[in-house]
N, C-alpha and C positions, 0 to 999 in steps of 0.2 A: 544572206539577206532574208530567205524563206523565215530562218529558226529566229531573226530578231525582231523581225517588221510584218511577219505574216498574221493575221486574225480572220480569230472564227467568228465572222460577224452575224454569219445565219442560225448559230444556236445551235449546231447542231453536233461538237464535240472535235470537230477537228476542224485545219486551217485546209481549204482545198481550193486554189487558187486554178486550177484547170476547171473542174466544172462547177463551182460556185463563182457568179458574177456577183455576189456581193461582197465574199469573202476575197474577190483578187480585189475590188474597187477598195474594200477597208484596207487591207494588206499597201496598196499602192499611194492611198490617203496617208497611212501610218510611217509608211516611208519614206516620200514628201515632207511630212512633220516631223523626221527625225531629224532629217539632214537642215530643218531651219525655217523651213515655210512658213512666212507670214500671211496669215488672214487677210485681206485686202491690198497687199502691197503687189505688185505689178511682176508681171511676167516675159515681158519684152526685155529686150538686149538693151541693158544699165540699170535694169529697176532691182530691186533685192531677189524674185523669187528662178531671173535667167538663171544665177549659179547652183539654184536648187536643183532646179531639171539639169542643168549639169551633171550635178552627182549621177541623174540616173542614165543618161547619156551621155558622153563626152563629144560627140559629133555637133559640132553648132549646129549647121544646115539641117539637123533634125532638130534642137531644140528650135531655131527658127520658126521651122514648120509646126510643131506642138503650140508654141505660143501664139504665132500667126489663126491656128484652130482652132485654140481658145478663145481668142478675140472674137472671133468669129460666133464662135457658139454663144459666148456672152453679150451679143447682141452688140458689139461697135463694130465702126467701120472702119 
């Protein structure tokens, strides 16, 4: 995953997902998007983007919780 979906988003010549927090936030965006992630479409258990967090987890009860945090963060209730 590192060698397909990792990027160097800070400019600064290589991909370093330990101590750049923009390069794992790219790296983990590009990841998302490889496996299918639609722009706007829903993240909750039925919508299109549960099976994406799939891919990165296989455990529901985390994807659950990840989507459940999202919601959260993006301001519904």
């Amino acid at each position: 995953s590192y060698l397909k979906y990792g990027v160097d988003f800070d400019g600064d010549g290589r991909r370093d997902l330990i101590r750049s927090t923009p390069d794992a936030l790219a790296s983990t965006a590009n990841f998302l998007k490889g496996k299918g992630w639609r722009a706007g479409a829903g993240w909750n258990e039925g919508e299109p983007n549960f099976a994406v967090l799939l891919e990165w987890n296989q455990a529901r009860v985390y994807v659950k919780t990840i989507a459940l945090l999202a919601t959260k963060l993006a301001g519904a209730q």
